[in-house]
C-alpha positions as CSV (number, residue, x, y, z in Angstrom):
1,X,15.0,-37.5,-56.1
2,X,18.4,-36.4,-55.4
3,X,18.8,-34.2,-52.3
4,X,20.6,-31.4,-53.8
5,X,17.6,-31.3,-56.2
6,X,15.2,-31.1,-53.6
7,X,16.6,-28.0,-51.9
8,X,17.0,-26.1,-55.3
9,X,13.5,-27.0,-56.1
10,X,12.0,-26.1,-53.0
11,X,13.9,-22.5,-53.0
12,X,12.8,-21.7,-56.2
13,X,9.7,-21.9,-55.5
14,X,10.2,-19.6,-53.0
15,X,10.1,-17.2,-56.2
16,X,14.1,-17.3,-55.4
17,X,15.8,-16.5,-59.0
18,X,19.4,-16.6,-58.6
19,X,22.0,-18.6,-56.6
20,X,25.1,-16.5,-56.0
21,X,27.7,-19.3,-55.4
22,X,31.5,-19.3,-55.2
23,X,31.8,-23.2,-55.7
24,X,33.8,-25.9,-54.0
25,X,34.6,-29.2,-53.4
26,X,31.8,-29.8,-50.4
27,X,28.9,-27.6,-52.5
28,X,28.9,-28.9,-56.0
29,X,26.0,-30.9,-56.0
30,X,24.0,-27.9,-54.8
31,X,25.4,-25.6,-57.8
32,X,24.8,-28.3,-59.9
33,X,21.6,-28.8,-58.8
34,X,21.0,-25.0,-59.3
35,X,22.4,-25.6,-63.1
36,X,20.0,-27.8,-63.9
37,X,17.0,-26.5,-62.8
38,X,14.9,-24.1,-65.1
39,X,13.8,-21.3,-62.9
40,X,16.8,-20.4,-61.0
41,X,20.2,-19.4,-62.2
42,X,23.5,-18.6,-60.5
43,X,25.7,-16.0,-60.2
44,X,29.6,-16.5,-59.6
45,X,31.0,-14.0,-57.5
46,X,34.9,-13.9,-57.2
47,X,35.0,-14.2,-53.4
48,X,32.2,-15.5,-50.5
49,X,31.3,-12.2,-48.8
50,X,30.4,-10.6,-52.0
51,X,28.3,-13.4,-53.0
52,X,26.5,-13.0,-50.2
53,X,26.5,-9.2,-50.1
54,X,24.9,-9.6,-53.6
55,X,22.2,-12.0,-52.4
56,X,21.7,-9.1,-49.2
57,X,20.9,-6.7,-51.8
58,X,18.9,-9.0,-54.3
59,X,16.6,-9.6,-51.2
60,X,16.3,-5.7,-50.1
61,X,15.3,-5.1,-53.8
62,X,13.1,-7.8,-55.2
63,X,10.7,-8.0,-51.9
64,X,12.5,-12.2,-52.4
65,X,14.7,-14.1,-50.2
66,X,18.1,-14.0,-50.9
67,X,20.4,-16.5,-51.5
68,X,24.3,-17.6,-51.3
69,X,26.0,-20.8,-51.3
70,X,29.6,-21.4,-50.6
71,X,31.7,-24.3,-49.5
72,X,33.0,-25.3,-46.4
73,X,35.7,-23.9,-43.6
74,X,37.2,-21.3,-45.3
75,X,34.0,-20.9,-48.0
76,X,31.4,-20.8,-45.1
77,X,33.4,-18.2,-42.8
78,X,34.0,-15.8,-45.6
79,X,30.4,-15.1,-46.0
80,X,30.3,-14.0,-42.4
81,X,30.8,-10.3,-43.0
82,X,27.8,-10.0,-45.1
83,X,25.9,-11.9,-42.8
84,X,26.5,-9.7,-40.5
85,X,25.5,-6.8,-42.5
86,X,22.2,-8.5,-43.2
87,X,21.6,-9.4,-39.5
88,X,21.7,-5.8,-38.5
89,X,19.6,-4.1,-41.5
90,X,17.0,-6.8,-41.0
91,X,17.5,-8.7,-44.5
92,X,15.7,-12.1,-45.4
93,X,18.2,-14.6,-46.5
94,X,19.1,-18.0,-47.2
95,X,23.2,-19.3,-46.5
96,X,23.9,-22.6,-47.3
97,X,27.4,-23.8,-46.7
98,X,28.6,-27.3,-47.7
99,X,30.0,-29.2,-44.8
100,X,32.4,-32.2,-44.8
101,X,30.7,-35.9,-45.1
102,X,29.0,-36.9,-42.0
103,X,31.7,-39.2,-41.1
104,X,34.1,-36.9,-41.1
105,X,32.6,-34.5,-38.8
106,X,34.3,-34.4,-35.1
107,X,32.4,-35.4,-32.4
108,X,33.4,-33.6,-30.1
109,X,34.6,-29.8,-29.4
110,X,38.0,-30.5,-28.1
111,X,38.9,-32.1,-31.5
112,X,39.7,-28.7,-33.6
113,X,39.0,-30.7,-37.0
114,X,38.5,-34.1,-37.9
115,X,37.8,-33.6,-41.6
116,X,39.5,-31.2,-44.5
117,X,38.3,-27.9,-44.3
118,X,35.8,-28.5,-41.6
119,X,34.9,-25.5,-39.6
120,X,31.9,-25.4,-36.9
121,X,29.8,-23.3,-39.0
122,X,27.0,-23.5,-36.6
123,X,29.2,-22.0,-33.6
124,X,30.1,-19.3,-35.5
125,X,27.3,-18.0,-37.2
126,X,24.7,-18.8,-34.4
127,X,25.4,-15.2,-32.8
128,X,24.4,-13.0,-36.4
129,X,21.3,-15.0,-37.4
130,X,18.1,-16.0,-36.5
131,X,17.9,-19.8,-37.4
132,X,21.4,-22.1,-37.8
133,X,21.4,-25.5,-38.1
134,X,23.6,-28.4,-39.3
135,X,21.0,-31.0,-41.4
136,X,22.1,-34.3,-40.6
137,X,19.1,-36.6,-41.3
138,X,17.9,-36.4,-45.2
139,X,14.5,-37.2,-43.7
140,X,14.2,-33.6,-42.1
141,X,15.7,-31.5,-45.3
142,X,12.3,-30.3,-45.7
143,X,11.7,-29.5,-42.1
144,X,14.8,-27.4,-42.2
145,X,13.9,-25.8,-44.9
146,X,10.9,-24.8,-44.5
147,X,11.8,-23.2,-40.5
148,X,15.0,-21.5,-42.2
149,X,12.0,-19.7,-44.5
150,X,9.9,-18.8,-42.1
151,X,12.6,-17.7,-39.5
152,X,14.0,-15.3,-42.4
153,X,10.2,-13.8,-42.8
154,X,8.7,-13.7,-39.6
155,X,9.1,-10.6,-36.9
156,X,11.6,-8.8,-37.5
157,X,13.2,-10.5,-40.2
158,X,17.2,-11.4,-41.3
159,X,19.0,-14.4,-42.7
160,X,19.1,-18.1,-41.7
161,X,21.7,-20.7,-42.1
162,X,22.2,-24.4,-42.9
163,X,24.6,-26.5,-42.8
164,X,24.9,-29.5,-45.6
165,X,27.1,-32.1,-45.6
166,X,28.9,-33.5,-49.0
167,X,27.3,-37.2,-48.7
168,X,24.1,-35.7,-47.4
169,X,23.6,-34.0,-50.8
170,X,24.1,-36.9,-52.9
171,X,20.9,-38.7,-50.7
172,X,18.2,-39.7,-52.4
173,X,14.9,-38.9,-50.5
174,X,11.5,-39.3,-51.8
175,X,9.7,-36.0,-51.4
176,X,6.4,-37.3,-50.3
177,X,8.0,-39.4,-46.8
178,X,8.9,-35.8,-46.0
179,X,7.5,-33.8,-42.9
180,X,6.9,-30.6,-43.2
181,X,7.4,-27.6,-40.3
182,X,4.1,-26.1,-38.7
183,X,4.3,-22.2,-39.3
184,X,3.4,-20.1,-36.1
185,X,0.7,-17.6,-37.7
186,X,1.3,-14.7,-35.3
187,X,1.3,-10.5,-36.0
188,X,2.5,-8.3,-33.1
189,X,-0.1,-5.7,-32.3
190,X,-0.5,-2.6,-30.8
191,X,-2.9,-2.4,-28.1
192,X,-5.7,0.3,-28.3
193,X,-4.5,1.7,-24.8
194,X,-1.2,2.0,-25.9
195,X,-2.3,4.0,-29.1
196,X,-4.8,6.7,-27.1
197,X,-1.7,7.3,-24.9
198,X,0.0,8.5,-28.6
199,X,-2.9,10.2,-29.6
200,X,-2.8,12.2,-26.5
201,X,1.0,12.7,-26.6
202,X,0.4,14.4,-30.5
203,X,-2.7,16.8,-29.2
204,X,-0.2,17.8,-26.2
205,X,2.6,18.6,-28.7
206,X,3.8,21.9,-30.2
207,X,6.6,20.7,-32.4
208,X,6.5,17.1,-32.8
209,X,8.9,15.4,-35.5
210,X,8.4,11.6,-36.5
211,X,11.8,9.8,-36.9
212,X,11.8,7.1,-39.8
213,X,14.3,4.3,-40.0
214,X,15.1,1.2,-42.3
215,X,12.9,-0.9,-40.2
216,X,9.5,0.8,-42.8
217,X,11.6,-0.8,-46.1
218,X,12.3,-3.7,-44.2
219,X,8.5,-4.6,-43.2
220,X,7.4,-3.1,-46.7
221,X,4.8,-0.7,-45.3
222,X,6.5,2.4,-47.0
223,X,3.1,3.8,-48.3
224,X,1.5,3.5,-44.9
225,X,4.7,5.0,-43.9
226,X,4.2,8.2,-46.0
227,X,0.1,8.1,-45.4
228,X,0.8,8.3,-41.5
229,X,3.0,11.3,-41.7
230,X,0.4,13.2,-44.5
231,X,-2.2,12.8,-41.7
232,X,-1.0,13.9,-39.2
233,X,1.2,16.5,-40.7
234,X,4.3,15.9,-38.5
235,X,8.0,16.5,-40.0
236,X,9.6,13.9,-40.7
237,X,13.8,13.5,-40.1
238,X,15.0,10.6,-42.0
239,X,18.1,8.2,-40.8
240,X,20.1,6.9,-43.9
241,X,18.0,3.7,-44.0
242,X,14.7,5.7,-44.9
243,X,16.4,8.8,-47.0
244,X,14.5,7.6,-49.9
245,X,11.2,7.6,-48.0
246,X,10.3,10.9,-49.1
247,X,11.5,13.1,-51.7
248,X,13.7,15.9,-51.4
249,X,11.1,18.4,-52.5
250,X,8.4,17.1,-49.9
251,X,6.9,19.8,-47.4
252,X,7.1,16.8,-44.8
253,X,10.7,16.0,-45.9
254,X,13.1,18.0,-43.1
255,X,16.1,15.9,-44.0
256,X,18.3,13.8,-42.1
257,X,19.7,13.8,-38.4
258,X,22.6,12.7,-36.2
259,X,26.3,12.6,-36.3
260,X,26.6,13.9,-39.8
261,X,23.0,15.3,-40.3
262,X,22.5,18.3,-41.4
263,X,22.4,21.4,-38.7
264,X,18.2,21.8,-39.4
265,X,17.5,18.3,-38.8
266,X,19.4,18.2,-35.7
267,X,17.9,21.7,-34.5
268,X,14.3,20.2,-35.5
269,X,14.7,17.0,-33.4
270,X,16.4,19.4,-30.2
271,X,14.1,21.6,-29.8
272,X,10.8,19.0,-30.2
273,X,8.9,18.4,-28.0
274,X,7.7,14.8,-29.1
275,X,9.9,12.4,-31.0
276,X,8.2,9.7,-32.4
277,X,10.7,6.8,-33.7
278,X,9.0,4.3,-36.3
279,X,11.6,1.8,-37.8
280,X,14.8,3.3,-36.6
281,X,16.6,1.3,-32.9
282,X,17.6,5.1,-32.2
283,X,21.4,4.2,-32.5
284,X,24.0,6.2,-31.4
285,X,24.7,7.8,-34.9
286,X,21.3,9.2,-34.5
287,X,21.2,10.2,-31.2
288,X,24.9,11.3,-30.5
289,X,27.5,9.9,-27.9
290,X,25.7,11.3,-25.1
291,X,22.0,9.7,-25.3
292,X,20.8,11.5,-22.0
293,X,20.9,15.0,-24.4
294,X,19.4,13.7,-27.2
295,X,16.0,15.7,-27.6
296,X,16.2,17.0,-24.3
297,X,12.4,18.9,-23.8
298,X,10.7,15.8,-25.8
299,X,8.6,13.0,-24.8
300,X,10.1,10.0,-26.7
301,X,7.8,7.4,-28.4
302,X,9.3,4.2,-30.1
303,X,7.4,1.5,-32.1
304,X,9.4,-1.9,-32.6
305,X,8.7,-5.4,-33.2
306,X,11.7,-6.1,-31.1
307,X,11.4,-6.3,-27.6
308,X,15.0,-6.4,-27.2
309,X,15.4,-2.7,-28.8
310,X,12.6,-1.2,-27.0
311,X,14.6,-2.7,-23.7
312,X,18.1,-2.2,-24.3
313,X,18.4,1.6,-22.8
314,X,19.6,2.8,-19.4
315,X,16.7,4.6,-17.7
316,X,18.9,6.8,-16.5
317,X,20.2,8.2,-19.5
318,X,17.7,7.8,-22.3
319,X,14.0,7.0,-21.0
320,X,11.1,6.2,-23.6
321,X,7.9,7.5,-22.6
322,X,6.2,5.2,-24.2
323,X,6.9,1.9,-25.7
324,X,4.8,-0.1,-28.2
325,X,5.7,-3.3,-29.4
326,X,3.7,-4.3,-32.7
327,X,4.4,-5.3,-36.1
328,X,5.2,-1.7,-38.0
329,X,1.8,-2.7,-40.3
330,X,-0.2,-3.3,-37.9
331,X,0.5,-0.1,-36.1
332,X,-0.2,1.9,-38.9
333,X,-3.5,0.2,-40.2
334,X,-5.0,0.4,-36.2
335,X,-3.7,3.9,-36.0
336,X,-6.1,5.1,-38.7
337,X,-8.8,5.0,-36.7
338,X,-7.8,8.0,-35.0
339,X,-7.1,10.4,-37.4
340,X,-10.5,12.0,-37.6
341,X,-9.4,12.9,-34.3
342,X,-6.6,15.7,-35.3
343,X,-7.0,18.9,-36.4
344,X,-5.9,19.2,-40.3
345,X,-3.1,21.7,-40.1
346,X,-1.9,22.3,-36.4
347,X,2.1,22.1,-36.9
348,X,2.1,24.2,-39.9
349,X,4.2,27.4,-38.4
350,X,6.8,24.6,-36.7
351,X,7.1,23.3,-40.0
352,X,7.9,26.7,-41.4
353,X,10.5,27.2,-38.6
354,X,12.5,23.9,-39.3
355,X,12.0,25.1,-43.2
356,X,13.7,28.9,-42.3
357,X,16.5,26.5,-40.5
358,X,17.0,24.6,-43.9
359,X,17.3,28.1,-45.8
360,X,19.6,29.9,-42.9
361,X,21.9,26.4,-42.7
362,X,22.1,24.5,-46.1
363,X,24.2,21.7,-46.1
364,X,26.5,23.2,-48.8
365,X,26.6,26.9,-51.0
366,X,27.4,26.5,-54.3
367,X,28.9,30.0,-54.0
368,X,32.3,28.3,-51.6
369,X,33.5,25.5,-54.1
370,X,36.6,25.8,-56.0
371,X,36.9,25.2,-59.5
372,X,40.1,24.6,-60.5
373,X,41.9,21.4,-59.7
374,X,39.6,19.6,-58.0
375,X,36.3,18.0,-57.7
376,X,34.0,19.1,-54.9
377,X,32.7,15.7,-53.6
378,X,29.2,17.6,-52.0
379,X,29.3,19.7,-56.0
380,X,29.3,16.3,-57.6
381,X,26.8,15.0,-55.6
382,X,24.5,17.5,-55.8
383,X,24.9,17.0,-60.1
384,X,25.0,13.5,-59.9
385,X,21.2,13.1,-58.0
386,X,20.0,16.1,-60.2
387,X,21.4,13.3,-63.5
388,X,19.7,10.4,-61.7
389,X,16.4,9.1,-63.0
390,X,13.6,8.7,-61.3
391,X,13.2,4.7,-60.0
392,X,17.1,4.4,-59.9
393,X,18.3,2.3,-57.5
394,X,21.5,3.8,-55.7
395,X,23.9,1.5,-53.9
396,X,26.5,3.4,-51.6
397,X,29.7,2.2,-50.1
398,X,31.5,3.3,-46.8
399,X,33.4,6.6,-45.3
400,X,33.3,9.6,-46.5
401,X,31.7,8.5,-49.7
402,X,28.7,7.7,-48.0
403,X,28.5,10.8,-45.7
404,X,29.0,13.1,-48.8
405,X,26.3,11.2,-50.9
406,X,23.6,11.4,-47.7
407,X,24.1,14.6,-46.9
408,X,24.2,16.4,-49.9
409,X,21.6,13.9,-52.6
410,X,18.5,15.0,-53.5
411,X,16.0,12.0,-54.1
412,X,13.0,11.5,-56.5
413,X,10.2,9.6,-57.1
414,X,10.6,6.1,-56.7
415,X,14.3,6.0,-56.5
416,X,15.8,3.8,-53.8
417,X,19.1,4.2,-51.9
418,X,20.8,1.0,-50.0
419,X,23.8,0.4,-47.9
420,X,24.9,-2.1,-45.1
421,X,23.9,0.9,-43.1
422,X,24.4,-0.6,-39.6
423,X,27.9,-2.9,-40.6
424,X,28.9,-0.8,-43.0
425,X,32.1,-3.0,-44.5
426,X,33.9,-1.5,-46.9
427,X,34.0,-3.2,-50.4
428,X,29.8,-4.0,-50.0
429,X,28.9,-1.2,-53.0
430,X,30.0,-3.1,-56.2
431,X,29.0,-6.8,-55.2
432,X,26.0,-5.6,-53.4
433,X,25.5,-3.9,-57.2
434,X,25.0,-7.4,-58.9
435,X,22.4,-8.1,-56.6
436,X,20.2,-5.1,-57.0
437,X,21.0,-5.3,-60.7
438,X,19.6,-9.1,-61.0
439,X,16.9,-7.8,-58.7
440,X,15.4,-4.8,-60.3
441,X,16.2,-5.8,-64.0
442,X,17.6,-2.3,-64.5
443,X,20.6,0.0,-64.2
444,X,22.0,0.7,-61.0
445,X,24.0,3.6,-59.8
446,X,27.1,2.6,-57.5
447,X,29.1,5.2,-55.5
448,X,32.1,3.5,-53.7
449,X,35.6,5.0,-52.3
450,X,39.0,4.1,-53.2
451,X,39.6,2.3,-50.2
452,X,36.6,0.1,-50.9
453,X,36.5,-0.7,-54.2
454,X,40.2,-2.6,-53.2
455,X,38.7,-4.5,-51.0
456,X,36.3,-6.4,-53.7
457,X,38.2,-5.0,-57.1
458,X,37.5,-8.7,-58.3
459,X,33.8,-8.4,-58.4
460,X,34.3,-6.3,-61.9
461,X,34.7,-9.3,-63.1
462,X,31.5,-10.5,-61.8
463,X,29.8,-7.3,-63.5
464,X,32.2,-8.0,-66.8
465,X,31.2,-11.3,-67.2
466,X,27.3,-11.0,-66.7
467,X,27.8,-7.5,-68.6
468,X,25.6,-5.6,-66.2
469,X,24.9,-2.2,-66.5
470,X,26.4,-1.0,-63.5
471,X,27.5,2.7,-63.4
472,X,30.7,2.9,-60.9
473,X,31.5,5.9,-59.7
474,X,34.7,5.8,-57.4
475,X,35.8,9.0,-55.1
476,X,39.5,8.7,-55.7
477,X,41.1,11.0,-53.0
478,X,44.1,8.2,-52.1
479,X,43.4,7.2,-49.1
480,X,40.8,6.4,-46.5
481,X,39.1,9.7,-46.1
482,X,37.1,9.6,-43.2
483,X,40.1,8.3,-40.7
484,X,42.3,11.2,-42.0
485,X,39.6,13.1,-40.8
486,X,39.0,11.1,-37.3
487,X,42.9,11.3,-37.2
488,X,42.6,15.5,-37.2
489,X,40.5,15.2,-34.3
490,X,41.9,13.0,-31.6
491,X,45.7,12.5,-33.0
492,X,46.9,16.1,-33.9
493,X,46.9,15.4,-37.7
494,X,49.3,12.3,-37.0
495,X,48.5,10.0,-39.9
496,X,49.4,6.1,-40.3
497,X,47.7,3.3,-42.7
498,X,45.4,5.7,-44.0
499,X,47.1,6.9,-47.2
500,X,49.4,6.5,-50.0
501,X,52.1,8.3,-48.2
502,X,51.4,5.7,-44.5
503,X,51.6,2.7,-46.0
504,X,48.3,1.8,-48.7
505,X,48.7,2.3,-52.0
506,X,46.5,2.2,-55.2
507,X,46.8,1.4,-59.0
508,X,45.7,3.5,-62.2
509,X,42.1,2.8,-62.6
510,X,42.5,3.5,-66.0
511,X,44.3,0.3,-66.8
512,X,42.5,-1.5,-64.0
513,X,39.4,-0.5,-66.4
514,X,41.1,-1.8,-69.1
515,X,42.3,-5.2,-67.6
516,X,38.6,-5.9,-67.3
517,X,37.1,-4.5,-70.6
518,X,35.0,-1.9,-69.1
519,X,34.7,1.7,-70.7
520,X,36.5,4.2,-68.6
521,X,35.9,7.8,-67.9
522,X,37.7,10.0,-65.8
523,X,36.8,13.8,-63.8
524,X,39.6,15.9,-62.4
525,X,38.2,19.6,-61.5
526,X,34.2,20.7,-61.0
527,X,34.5,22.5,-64.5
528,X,34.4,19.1,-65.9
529,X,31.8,17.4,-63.5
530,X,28.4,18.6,-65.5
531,X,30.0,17.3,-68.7
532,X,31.2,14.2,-67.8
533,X,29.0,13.4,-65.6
534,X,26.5,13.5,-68.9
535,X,28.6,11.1,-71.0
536,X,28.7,8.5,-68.3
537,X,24.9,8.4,-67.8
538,X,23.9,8.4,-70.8
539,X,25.8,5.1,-71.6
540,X,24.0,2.9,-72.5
541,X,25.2,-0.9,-72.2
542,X,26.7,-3.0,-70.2
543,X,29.1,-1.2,-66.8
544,X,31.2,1.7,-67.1
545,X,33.4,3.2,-64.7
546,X,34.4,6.9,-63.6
547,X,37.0,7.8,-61.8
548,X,36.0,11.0,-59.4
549,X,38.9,12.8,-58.6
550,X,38.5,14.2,-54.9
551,X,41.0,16.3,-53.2
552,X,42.3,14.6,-50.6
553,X,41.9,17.4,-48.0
554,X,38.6,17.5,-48.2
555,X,36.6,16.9,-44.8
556,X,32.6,15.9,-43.7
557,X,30.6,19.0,-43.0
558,X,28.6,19.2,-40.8
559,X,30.0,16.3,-38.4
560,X,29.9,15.6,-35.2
561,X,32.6,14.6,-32.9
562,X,32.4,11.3,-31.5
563,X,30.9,10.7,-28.8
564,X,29.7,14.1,-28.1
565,X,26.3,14.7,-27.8
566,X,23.8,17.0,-29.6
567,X,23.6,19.6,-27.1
568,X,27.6,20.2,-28.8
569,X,25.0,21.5,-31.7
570,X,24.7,25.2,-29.2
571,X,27.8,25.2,-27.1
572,X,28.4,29.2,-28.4
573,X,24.9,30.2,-26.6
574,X,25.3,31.2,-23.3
575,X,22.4,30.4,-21.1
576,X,20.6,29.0,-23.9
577,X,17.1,28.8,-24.0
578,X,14.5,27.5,-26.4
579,X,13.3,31.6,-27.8
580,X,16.9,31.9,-28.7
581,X,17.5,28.4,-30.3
582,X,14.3,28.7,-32.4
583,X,15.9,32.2,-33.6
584,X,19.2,30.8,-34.7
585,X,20.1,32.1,-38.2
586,X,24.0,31.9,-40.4
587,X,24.9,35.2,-39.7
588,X,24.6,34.5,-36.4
589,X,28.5,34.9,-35.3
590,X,28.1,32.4,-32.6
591,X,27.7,30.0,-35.0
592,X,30.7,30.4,-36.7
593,X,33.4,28.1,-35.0
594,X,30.6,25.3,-34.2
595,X,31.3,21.6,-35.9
596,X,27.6,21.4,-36.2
């Protein structure tokens, strides 16, 4: 059996359906290999990032690995921006890069390159995944195969490499000679001791909130998730990675938190008094620049599976008061034994505060848009999740555009919402757009900026060509949005390689549209964001694309300058205590001049 076979084989059995591939002259056996074989397929993307940001995606939506295969040297390190992506977000997935033929690889490292287009993939890469390895031996192509698998799956989980050489490929190996790799059956667990320490930490508590990350959709335990919150009857704050955990309507649901969280959110989780983080590392964006003010009269509880992001803060500016390592499954199905314990209804009146916040401080009023000659991007937003069915699958690009879409979309039942939330590259929403596409087998809404959409414009053609029903929506406001609003901040308004007008530039969509054969719509003013928006979802085959036309002065409320911390949230109060916090309300004119 050929080599290349044996690989393709073995991954689809992984339940592995597609291959996205940009070929080359070191990976040709693999994609031909893939061509031949009858349960998986593959995909050509236009460029090697966006393959693999399509195979991120395919994984975070099908519950499969995914998978990418490019060539080597330039092939293998153009995938390495969406590995990165992956890494951080916690996505299972298989990279295969060709390599040169064994006898042309140098021997040593002060040789830069011995054969064309070699690259030491393995150097490169070894930093942003968990397993990478060069297969040199045909006899161990199982081996490595079968540890890249189980490395992608196990703990906390994120994508693999290997590296195959040209000749190695064209081996043949007889499949039954081969040694397999002995798994390591182990679950991280919670001890008891650590969980009757929570249990007493909840009694104690008066206004407890539970803070949910990606880290629930990346262990799959989103119903346990939900069931643990129900239970208890905590309020939950959602970081972007979990904004789909609940929806929008739910008592539980008190919205999101952080730099550009909403003002109720961030007054729930300042004025706790327990915070417990399930899923989420408790990143900067969450916490604010200042992590020693981050929920200053709250004990902090954080369950992980990584040891390394219970470990990594400085006791004397952020301090967890209690630290459980387990396996986010485990947690939750020992935990149960302790609910008979709580009382049914104890945090009802703080959930009724946070809930008088969300009234006094909505993220936008309808009433303050304008309505001539421009679209409102919050307006559209707000239309656009209220057009959205339930189960859709939302995949958002960078900036602004994902700012406006978290702050101000409303989710539903079943509908999903992804992002290379902690890489966040621009140009990941279209390409990652295949993947959820060939993942779901259904539509999927894609909201992407200007800016981005340059950066993979070639992957309509991927859509095109497969004829996938891809709704792009594209904030067109000229320009990179979010740095002409960091540049109002620190450098006086002073502008440069941000816009039309410092240096980018931009084409007419419209013929862009065209050039690729996909049906075009445009919306220039809120008047005409109801209709429009109408005719584009209701199409019904194949992608269609809609230019949004955003003004380009338009900035991210409520946001938070960087690095300040969350205590910037009451800097008006004098001698601010927790009664007058708690009794903040709009008309409060203290409020008025506050960036949060």
């Amino acid at each position: 059996m050929k080599l290349s076979d044996y690989v393709i084989d073995f991954l689809a059995k992984q339940g592995i359906r597609y291959n996205f591939v940009v070929s080359g002259g070191a990976v040709i056996h693999l994609v031909d290999s893939t061509r031949k074989h009858p349960d998986m397929d593959y995909i050509c993307a236009q460029h090697e990032q966006n393959g693999a940001a399509a195979a991120d995606l395919y994984a975070r939506v099908s519950n499969q690995l995914g998978l990418t295969m490019t060539t080597s040297g330039p092939g293998a390190t153009n995938i390495l921006t969406s590995v990165c992506s992956a890494y951080f977000d916690s996505v299972p997935m298989i990279c295969v890069t060709g390599q040169v033929a064994r006898f042309r690889i140098k021997q040593t490292d002060e040789l830069r390159q011995k054969g064309f287009q070699e690259t030491d993939v393995i150097s490169i890469f070894k930093s942003v995944t968990k397993y990478a390895k060069q297969v040199l031996d045909p006899l161990q192509i199982r081996y490595e195969l079968e540890k890249a698998v189980y490395y992608a799956n196990e703990g906390r989980k994120g994508p693999v490499l290997l590296d195959i050489p040209d000749d190695l490929q064209r081996e043949e190996v007889n499949p039954d000679e081969l040694r397999g790799f002995e798994k390591k059956s182990h679950t991280l667990t919670a001890e008891r001791s650590e969980l009757e320490k929570l249990v007493k930490l909840i009694a104690g508590s008066k206004r407890p909130v539970i803070v949910y990350g990606r880290g629930v959709h990346a262990a799959r335990v989103e119903e346990k998730a939900i069931e643990f919150a129900r239970q208890l009857n905590i309020p939950a704050l959602l970081t972007w990675g979990a904004a789909d955990l609940f929806t929008h309507d739910d008592p539980l649901n008190m919205g999101g938190l952080g730099v550009v969280g909403p003002r109720y959110g961030n007054f729930a989780v300042q004025t706790s008094d327990l915070v417990i983080a399930l899923g989420t590392r408790l990143s900067q964006m969450i916490t604010g620049g200042k992590q020693n003010l981050f929920a200053p009269n709250a004990k902090k509880v954080m369950v992980d599976v990584d040891v390394n992001e219970l470990e990594k803060f400085n006791p004397e500016t952020f301090e967890l008061d209690l630290k459980i390592r387990s396996d986010l499954s485990a947690f939750f199905d020992l935990f149960k034994d302790f609910y008979p314990s709580f009382e049914k209804d104890r945090f009802f009146s703080w959930r009724e505060q946070i809930n008088q916040w969300k009234k006094d401080f909505p993220i936008w009023d309808p009433k303050n848009y304008k309505a001539e000659d421009e679209v409102h991007p919050v307006y559209f937003i707000k239309s656009l999740s209220h057009l959205c069915q339930e189960d859709e699958t939302i995949v958002l690009d960078t900036g602004a555009t994902i700012c406006w879409t978290m702050q101000a979309f409303e989710t539903k039942k079943g509908q999903t919402i992804h992002s290379a939330w902690n890489n966040t590259p621009m140009g990941f929403a279209v390409p990652a757009s295949v993947g959820a596409v060939l993942g779901t087998d259904r539509r999927v809404v894609c909201i992407s900026g200007d800016g981005g959409l340059m950066m993979c414009l070639e992957e309509l053609g991927t859509v095109r060509r497969n004829n996938l029903p891809v709704i792009i929506f594209v904030f067109n406001n000229k320009g990179h949005g979010i740095q002409k609003q960091t540049c109002d901040t620190w450098l006086n308004s002073t502008y440069s390689a941000l816009n039309e007008e410092t240096g980018l530039f931009f084409p007419d969509y419209e013929k862009v549209s065209q050039a690729f054969s996909i049906p075009y719509v445009s919306i220039e003013s809120n008047k005409e964001v109801k209709e429009k928006l109408l005719q584009v979802m209701e199409h019904k085959s194949g992608p269609i694309f809609c230019d949004v036309k955003i003004g380009q002065d338009h900035k991210i409320v409520p946001m938070l300058k960087f690095g300040s911390g969350l205590e910037d949230l009451f800097p008006k109060i004098p001698n601010a205590t927790l009664e007058n916090i708690m009794s903040l309300n709009q008309e409060n004119p203290k409020m008025e001049k506050m960036n949060l």
